[in-house]
C-alpha positions as CSV (number, residue, x, y, z in Angstrom):
1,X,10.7,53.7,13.6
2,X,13.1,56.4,14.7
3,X,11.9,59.3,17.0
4,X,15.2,61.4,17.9
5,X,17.5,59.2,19.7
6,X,14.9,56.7,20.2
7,X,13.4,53.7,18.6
8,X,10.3,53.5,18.4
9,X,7.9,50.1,17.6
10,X,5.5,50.8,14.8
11,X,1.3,50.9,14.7
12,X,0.0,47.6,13.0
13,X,-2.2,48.0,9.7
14,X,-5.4,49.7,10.6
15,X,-3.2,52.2,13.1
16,X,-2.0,54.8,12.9
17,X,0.5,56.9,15.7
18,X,-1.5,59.4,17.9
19,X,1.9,59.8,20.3
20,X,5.7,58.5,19.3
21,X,7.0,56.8,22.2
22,X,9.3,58.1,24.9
23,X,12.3,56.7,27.4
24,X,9.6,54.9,29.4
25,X,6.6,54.9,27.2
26,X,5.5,53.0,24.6
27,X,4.3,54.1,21.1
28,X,0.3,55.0,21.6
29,X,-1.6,53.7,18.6
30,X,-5.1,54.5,17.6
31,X,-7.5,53.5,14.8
32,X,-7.8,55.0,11.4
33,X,-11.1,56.4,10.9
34,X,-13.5,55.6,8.5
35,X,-12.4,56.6,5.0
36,X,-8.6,56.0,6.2
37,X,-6.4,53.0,6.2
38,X,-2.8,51.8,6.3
39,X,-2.1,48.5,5.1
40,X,1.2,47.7,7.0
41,X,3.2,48.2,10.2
42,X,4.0,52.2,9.9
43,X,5.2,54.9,12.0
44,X,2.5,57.0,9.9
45,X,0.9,59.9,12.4
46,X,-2.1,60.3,9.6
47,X,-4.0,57.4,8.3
48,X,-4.0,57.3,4.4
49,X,-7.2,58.2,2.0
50,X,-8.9,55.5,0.9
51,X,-9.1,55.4,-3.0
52,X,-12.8,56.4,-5.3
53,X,-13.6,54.4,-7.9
54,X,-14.2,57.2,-10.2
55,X,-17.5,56.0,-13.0
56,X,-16.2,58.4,-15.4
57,X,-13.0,56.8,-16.3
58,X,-14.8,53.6,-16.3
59,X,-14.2,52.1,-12.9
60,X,-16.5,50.2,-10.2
61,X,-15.9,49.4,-6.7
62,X,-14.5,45.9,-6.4
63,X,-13.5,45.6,-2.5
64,X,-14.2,48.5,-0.2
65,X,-12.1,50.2,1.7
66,X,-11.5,49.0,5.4
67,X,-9.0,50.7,7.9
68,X,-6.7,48.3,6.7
69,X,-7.1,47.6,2.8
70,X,-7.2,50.8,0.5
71,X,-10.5,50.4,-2.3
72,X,-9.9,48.2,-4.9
73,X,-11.4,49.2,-8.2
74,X,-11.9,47.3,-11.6
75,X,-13.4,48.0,-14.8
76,X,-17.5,48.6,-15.5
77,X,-19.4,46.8,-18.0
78,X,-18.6,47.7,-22.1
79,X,-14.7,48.7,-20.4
80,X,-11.2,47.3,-20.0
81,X,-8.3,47.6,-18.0
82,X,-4.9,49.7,-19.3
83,X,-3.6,50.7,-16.3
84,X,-3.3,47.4,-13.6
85,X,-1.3,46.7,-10.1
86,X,-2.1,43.9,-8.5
87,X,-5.7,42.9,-9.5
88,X,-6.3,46.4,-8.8
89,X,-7.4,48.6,-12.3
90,X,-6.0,52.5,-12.5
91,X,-7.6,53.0,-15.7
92,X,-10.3,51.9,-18.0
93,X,-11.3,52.8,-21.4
94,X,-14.3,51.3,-23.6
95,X,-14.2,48.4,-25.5
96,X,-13.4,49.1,-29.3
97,X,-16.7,48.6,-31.4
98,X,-16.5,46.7,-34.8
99,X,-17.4,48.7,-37.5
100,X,-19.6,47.1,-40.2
101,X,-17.9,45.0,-42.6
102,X,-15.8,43.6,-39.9
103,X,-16.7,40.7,-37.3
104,X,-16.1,40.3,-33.6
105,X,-13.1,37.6,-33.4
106,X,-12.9,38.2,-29.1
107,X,-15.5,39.8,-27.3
108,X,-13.6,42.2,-25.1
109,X,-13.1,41.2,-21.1
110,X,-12.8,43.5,-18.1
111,X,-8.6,42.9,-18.9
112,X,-8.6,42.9,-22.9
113,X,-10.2,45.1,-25.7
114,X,-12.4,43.7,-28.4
115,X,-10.4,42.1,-31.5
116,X,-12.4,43.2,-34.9
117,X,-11.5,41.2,-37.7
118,X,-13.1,42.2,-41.6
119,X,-14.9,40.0,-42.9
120,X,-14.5,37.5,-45.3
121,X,-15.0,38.1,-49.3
122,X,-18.7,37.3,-50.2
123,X,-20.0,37.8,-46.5
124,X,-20.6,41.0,-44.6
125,X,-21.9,42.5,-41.1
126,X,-24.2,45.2,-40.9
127,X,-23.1,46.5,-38.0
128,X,-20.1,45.1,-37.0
129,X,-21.5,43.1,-33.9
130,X,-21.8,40.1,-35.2
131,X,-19.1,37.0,-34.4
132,X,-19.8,35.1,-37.9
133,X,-20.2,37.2,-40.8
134,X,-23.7,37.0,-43.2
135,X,-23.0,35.6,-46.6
136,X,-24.2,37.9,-49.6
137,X,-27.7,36.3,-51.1
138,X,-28.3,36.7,-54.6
């Protein structure tokens, strides 16, 4: 990485620069600390902040973070994914609940949404969690 005139070689993943190098020096690498990482060869001086998982917008921890791998997050139970890089979820929102008249066709996943499909004439669900609508009794 450039340094003035110079060029300098690069801190591997987990390192960052604590001194650029000189005419006769090398570049002096150290460690990130814990709650830091950089994933790649860098010329970085600062390590990077590892990501939270925030609960409130759905999210659990699926890999922590290590001075080389930021966190990786997905979605929490009853959620599913909108925002994704990777393997890696931004974003979750909760899985749409059938209302009642209308079946579960596809329980919802961590990566899709629940499909609701209404039910059939003669048949009903009472509350809309059901995968086979109830016929009518006379």
């Amino acid at each position: 990485y450039p340094v003035g005139t110079e060029c300098c070689p690069k801190c591997g993943p987990g390192f960052r620069v604590k001194e650029a190098c000189g005419e006769v020096t090398g570049t002096l690498c150290v460690p990130c600390d814990p709650g830091t990482y950089t994933a790649h060869f860098n010329g970085l001086s600062e390590c990077l902040q590892c990501r939270v998982c925030d609960p409130a917008m759905g999210l659990v921890t699926r890999q922590k973070c290590s001075t080389k791998n930021n966190t990786a997050c997905i979605c929490g139970r009853g959620h599913f994914c909108v925002s994704e890089s990777r393997g890696d979820c931004a974003e979750c929102r909760p899985h749409t609940a059938c209302r009642p008249g209308q079946r579960v066709r596809e329980r919802g996943t961590q990566w899709q949404d629940t499909v609701c499909e209404d039910c059939p004439p003669g048949t009903f669900s009472p509350n809309g969690a059901l995968e086979q609508c109830q016929p009518w009794t006379k």
